[in-house]
C-alpha positions as CSV (number, residue, x, y, z in Angstrom):
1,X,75.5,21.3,-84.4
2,X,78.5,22.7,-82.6
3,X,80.9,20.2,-81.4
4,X,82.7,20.9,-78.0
5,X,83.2,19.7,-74.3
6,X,80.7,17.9,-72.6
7,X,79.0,19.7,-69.6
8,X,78.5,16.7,-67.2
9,X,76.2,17.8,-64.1
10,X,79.3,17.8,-61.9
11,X,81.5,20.3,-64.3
12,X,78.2,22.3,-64.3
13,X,77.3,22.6,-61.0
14,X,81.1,23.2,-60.1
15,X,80.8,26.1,-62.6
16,X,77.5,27.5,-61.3
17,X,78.9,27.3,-58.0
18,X,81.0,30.1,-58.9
19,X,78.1,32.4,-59.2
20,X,77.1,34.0,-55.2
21,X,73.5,34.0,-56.3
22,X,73.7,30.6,-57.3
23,X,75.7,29.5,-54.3
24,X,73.2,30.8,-51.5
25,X,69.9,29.5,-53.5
26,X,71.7,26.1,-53.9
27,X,72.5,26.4,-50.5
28,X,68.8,27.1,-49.3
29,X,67.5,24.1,-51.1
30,X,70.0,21.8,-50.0
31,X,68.6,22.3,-46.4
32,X,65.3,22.1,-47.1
33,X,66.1,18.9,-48.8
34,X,67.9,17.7,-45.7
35,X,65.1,18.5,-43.7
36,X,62.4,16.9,-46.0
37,X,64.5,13.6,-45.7
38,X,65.2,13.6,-42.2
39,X,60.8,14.5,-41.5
40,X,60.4,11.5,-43.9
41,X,63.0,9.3,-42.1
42,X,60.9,10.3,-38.5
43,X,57.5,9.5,-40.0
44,X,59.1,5.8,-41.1
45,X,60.0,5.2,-37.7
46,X,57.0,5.8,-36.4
47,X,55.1,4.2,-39.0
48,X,53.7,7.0,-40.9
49,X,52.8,7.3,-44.1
């Protein structure tokens, strides 16, 4: 097994980040995670399941 640096999610993502493709699908998701949580935080509210 070859010994080395440990990729940690954070030194991986900040290395992916590099990539423009990466960057805007990263980007996309991160939205639509945002608005999944903010729809789920409404439908709490008001009692929804």
């Amino acid at each position: 097994m070859k010994k080395g640096k440990v990729r940690t999610f954070q030194s991986g993502l900040r290395e992916d980040s590099k990539d423009p493709e990466f960057k805007k699908h990263f980007q996309e998701e991160r939205q639509a995670l945002k608005l999944a949580m903010k729809i789920a935080e409404l439908r709490n509210q008001k009692g929804l399941s």
